[in-house]
C-alpha positions as CSV (number, residue, x, y, z in Angstrom):
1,X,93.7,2.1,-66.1
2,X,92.9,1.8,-62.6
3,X,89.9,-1.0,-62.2
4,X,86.9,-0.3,-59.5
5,X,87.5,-0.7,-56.9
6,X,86.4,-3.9,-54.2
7,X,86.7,-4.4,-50.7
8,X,85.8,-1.5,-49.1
9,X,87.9,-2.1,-45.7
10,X,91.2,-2.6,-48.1
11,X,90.5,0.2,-49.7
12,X,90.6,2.4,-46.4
13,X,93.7,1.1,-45.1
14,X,95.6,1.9,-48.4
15,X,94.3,4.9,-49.2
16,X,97.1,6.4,-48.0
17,X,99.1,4.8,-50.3
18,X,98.0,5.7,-53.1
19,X,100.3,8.6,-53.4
20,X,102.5,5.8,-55.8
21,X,100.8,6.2,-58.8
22,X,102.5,9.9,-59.2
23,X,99.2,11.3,-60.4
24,X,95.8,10.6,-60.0
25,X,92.5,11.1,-62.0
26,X,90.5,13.6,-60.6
27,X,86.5,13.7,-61.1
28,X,83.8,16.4,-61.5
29,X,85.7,18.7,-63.0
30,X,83.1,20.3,-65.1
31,X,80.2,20.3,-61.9
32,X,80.4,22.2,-59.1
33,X,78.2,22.2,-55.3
34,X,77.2,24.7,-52.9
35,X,75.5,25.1,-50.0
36,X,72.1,26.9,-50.2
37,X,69.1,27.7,-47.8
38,X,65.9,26.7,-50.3
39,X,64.8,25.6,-53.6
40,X,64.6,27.2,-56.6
41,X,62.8,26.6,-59.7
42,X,65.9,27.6,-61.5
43,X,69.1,28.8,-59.1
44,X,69.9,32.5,-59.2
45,X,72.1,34.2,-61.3
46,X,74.9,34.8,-58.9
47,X,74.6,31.1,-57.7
48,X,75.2,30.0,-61.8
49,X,77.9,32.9,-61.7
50,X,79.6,31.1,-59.0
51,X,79.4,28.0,-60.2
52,X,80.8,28.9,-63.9
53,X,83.7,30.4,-61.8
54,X,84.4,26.8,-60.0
55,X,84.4,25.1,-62.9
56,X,86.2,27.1,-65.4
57,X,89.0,27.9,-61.9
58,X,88.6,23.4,-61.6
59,X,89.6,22.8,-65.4
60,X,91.8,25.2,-66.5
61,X,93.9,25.1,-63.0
62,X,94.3,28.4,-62.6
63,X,92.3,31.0,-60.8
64,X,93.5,34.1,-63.3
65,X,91.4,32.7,-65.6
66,X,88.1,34.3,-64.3
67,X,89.8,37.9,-65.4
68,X,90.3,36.7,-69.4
69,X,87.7,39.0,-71.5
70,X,85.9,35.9,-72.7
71,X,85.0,34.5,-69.5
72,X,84.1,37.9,-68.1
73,X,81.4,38.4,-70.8
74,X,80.5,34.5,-70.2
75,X,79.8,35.3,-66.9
76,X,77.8,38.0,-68.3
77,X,74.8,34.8,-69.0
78,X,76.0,31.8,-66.7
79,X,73.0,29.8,-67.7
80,X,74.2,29.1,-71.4
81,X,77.2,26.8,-69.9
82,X,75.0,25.1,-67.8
83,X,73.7,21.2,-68.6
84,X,71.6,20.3,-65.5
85,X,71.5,21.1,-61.7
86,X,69.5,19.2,-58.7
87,X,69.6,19.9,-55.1
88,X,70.4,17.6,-52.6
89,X,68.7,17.6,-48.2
90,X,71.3,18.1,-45.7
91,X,71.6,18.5,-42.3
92,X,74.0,21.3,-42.7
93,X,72.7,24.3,-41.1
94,X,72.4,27.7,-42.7
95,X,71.5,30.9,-42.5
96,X,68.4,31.9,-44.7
97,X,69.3,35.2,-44.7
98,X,66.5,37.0,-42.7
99,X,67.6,35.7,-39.0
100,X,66.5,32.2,-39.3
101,X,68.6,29.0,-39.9
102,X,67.5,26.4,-41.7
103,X,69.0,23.1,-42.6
104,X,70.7,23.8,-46.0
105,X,70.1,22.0,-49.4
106,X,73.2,21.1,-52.0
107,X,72.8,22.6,-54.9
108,X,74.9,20.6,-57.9
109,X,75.5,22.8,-60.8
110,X,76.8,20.4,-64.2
111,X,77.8,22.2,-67.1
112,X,78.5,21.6,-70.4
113,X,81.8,20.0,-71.4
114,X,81.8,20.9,-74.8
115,X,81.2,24.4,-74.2
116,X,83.4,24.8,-71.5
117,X,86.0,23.7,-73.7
118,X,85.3,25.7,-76.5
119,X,85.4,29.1,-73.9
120,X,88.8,28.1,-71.7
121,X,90.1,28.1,-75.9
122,X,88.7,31.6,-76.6
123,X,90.4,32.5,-72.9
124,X,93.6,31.1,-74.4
125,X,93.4,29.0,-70.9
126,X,93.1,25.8,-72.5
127,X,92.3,22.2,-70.4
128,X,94.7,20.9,-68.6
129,X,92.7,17.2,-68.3
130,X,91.5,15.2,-65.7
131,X,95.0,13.5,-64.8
132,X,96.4,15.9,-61.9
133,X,99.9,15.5,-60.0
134,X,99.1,14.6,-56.4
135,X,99.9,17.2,-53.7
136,X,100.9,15.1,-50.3
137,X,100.5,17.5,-46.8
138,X,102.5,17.8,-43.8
139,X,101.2,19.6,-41.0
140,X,102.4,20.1,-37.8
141,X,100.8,21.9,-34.5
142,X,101.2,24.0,-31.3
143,X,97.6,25.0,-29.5
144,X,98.3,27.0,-27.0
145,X,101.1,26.0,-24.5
146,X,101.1,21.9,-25.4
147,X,103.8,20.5,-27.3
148,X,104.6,20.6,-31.4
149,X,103.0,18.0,-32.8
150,X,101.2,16.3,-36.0
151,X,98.2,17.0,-36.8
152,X,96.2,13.6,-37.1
153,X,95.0,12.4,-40.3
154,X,91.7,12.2,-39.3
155,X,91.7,16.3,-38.2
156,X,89.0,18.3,-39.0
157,X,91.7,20.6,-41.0
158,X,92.8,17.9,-43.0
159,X,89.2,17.4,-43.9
160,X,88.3,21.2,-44.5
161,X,92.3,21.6,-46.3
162,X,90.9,18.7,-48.7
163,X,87.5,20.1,-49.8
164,X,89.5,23.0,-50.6
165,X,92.1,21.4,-52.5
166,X,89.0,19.4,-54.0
167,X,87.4,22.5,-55.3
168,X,90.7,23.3,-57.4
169,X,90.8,20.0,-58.7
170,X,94.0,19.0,-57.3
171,X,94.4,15.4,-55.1
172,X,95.6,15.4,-52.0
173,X,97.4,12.6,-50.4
174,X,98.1,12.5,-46.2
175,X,100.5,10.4,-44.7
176,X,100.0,7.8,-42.9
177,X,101.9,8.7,-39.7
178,X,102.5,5.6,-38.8
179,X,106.4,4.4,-37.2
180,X,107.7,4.7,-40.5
181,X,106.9,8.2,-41.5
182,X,107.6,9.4,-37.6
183,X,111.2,7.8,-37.5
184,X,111.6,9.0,-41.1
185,X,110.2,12.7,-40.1
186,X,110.8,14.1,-36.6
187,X,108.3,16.8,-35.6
188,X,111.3,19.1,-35.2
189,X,112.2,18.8,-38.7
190,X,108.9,19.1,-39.7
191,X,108.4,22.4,-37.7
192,X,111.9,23.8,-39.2
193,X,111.1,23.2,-43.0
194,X,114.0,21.3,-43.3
195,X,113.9,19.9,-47.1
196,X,116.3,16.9,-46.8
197,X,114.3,15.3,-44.1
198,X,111.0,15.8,-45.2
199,X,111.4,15.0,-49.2
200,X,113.3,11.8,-48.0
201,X,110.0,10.8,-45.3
202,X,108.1,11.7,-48.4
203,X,109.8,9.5,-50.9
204,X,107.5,6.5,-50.1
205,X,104.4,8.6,-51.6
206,X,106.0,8.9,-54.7
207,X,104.1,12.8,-54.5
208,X,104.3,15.5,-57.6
209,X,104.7,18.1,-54.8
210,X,104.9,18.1,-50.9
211,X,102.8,21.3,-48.7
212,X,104.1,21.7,-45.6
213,X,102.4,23.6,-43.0
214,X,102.9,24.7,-39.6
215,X,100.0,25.9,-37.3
216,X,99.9,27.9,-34.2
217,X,96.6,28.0,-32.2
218,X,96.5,31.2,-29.6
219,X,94.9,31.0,-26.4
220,X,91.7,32.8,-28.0
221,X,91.5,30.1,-30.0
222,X,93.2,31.9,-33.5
223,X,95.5,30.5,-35.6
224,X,98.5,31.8,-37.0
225,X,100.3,29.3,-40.1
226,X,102.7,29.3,-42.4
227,X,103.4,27.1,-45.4
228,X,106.0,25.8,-47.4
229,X,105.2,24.5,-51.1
230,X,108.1,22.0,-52.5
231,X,107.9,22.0,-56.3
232,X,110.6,20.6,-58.6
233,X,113.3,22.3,-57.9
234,X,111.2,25.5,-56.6
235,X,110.9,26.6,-52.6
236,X,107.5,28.4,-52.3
237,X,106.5,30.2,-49.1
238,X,103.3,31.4,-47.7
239,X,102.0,33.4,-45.1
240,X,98.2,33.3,-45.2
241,X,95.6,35.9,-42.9
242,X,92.3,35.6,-42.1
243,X,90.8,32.8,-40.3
244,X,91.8,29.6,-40.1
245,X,89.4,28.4,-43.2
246,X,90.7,31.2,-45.1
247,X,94.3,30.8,-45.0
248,X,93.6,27.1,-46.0
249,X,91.4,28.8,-48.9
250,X,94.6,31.1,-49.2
251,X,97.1,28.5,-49.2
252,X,95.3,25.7,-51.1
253,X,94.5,28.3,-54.5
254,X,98.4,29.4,-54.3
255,X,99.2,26.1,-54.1
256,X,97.0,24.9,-57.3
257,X,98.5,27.8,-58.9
258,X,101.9,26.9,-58.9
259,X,101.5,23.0,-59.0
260,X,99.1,23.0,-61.9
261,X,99.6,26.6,-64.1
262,X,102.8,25.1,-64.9
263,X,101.4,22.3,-66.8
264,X,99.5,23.6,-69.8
265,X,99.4,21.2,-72.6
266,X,102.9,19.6,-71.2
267,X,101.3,17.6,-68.7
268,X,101.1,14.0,-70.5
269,X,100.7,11.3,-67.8
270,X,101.2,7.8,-69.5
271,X,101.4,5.1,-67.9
272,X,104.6,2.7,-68.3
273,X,105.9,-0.1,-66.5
274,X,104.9,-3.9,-66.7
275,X,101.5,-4.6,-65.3
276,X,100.8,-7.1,-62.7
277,X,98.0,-8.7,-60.8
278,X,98.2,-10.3,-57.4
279,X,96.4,-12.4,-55.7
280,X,96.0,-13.2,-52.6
281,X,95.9,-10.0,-50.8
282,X,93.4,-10.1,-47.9
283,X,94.6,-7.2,-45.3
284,X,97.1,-4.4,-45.2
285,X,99.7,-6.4,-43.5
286,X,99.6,-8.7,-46.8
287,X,100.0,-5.6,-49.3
288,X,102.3,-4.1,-46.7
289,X,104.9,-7.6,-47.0
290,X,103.9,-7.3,-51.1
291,X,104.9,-4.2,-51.5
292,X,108.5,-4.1,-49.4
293,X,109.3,-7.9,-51.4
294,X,108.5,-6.4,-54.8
295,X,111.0,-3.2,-53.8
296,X,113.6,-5.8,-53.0
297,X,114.1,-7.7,-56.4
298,X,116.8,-6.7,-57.7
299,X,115.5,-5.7,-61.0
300,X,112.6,-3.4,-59.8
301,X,113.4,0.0,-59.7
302,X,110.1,1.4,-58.9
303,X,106.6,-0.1,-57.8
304,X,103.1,1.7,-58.4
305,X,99.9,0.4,-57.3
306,X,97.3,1.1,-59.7
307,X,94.2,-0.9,-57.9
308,X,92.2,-2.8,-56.0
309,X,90.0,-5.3,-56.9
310,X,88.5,-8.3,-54.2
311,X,91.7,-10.2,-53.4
312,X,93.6,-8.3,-56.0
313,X,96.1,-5.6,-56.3
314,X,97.2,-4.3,-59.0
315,X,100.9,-2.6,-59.9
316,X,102.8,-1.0,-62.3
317,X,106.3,-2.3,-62.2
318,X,109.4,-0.5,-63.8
319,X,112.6,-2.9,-64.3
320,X,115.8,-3.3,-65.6
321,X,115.5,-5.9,-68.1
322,X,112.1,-6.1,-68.6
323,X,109.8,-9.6,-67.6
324,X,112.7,-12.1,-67.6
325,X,114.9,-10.5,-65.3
326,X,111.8,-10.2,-63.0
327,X,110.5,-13.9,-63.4
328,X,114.2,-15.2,-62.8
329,X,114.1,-13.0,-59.5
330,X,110.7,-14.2,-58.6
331,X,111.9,-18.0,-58.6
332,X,115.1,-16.6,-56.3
333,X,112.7,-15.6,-53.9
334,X,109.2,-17.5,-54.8
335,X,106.6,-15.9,-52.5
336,X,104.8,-15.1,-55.7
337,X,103.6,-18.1,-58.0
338,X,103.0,-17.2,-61.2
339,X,99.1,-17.9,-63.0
340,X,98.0,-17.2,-66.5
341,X,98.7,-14.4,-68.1
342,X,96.3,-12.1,-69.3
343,X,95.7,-9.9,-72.5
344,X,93.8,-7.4,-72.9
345,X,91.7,-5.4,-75.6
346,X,94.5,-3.0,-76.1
347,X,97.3,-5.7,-76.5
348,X,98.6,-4.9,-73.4
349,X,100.0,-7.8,-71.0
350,X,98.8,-8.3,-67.4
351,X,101.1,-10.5,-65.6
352,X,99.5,-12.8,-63.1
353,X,100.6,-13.9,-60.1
354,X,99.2,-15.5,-56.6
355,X,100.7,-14.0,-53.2
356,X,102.0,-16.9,-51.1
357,X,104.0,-16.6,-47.9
C-alpha cells in the first residue's frame, strides 16, 4: 500500500519515477468537473448528462459504454446517480454564452458509487477498479522549419495530453529526458517509431504501455500528428484531425480503449515482492545511487518504489532466494545497514534498513 506521501521537493523530482510500480491507483473515478460560466441552484440537465457520461466512460474504461440500453435510459434522469456537486472560483475565462466572458466557476459533479455499480452491471460493462496500468508518452516535435526535437516535460501539451488522459482514468507517466533517456533514445528513433529502441529507453519506467507521438507544427501555426500505441504484443496506429486539443482528445480515448477494454475482470494487480524501508534518503541524487545499488545485487531481479515518506522510501523488491540471499548481498556490499524490522497489521514484513554511503 503506497503510504502518503512527505517531502514535497522529493516528491517532484521522482515523480517521474514512479512509472516502477507497473500500475498505479487512480482517484475520482466516480466524480467528474467542468468548466461553467455561473451558479446554479441545481446544474442543468445536460451538465448532469455530461457528467454521468465521464464517469460511467472513467470506470468502466471504455467509451462504448454510453451506447448500452441501460445507460441510455439512465441518461434519460442524470440526477438519480448523482450524490453531491459544489462549484469552485476560477480565473479561467469563459464565454457566458450571450457575447460576454466571464471568469468561469468548476462545477464538481460526485455520484453515487453504489449505484453506478449497480448500472455498469445492468450495461454488462462491469468496473474495472481503481488500479490502472500506467501509460508512459513519448513525444517528439518539428514547428515549422527548426529541428526534430522532444517535447519538454513541462510543455503545455503534455499538460493538456494529461488532463485528457485524466478524464479516462488512465495515469500517465513522462520521462524524465534527462542523459539517460536521450543516450538511450535518439530523437531520430523516436521520430521513426522504431520499437527496439524506444521499449528498451522505456524499460527503466517499468510502463503497462508506451504512446508515442510525433507532432508537426505548420507555419500557420496547425499541427499535424501521428501516434503509435505499443501494447503487449500489439502495434496500434493513429492518425488523429481536428485541432491540436482534439487529436490529443482523439488519441488519448483510443488509447484508453485499447489499454484498458482489454482488462475486464482480468485485471488483478497484487502486489508481490519483499518490502523495504530506507532511510536516509534526502535528495534525488541519494534515491538515484539507492536505486542503481539495489539493481546490482545479484539477487534482485526487479526494484519498485512504492513511496515516499520524510527521509524514507519505500520498495518492492523481487529476488531469487528470497531475504537471505539479499541480507548476505547487502553485507557484500554494506551501503545499507540494516534496523528493526517491522510487522504490520496484515502480517506482512517490512524490512528496514538505513541508507549509508
Amino acid at each position: 500500500m503506497i503510504r502518503k506521501l512527505g517531502n514535497c521537493l522529493l516528491i517532484v523530482m521522482l515523480v517521474g519515477l514512479c512509472g516502477l510500480t507497473q500500475a498505479a491507483t487512480v482517484k475520482g473515478l466516480y466524480s467528474a468537473d467542468m468548466l461553467v460560466p455561473e451558479q446554479l441552484t441545481q446544474p442543468s440537465n445536460e451538465q448532469l448528462q455530461q457528467g454521468l457520461k465521464a464517469v460511467l466512460i472513467k470506470v468502466s474504461g471504455r467509451s462504448a459504454v454510453v451506447n448500452r440500453p441501460a445507460v441510455r435510459q439512465a441518461l434519460q434522469q442524470p440526477s438519480a446517480w448523482l450524490n453531491q456537486f459544489a462549484y469552485q472560483a476560477t480565473q479561467t475565462p469563459i464565454s457566458a454564452g450571450d457575447g460576454r466572458e466571464v471568469l468561469g466557476q468548476q462545477l464538481v459533479l460526485d455520484y453515487d458509487r453504489v449505484l453506478i455499480d449497480q448500472l455498469l452491471q445492468q450495461a454488462d460493462m462491469p468496473s474495472i477498479g481503481h488500479a490502472r496500468p500506467v501509460l508512459l508518452v513519448w513525444l517528439a516535435q518539428q514547428r515549422s522549419q527548426t529541428a526534430r526535437d522532444y517535447v519538454a516535460p513541462e510543455s503545455d501539451i503534455y499538460t493538456e495530453l494529461a488532463d485528457q488522459a485524466r478524464a479516462r482514468g488512465i495515469p500517465v507517466d513522462i520521462p524524465l529526458f534527462d542523459l539517460n533517456d536521450q543516450t538511450a533514445l535518439d530523437v531520430s528513433d523516436l521520430w521513426g517509431f522504431f520499437r527496439q529502441p524506444i521499449e528498451q529507453a522505456s524499460a527503466r519506467y517499468q510502463p503497462d504501455a508506451i504512446l508515442v507521438g510525433r507532432l508537426i507544427q505548420s507555419a500557420g501555426g496547425g499541427w499535424q500528428t501521428e501516434w503509435l500505441l505499443l501494447h503487449a504484443a500489439t502495434r496500434h496506429s493513429m492518425k488523429p484531425t481536428g485541432s491540436l486539443t482534439e487529436q490529443l482528445q482523439q488519441v488519448v480515448n483510443e488509447s484508453a480503449d485499447t489499454v484498458l477494454a482489454s482488462l475486464g475482470q482480468r485485471f488483478n494487480y497484487v502486489e508481490t515482492g519483499l518490502q523495504l524501508e530506507v532511510a536516509n534518503i534526502a535528495n534525488i541524487a541519494d534515491y538515484l545511487q539507492l536505486q542503481d545499488y539495489l539493481q546490482q545485487l545479484p539477487p534482485v531481479e526487479a526494484v519498485r518504489m512504492t513511496g515516499v515518506e520524510a527521509d524514507r522510501v519505500y520498495f518492492r523488491v523481487e529476488t531469487q532466494g528470497g531475504v537471505a540471499s539479499l541480507d548476505q548481498a547487502i553485507r557484500l556490499d554494506p551501503r545499507l545497514a540494516p534496523m528493526s524490522r517491522l510487522q504490520r497489521e496484515d502480517d506482512t514484513t517490512v524490512h528496514s534498513y538505513r541508507w549509508q554511503q
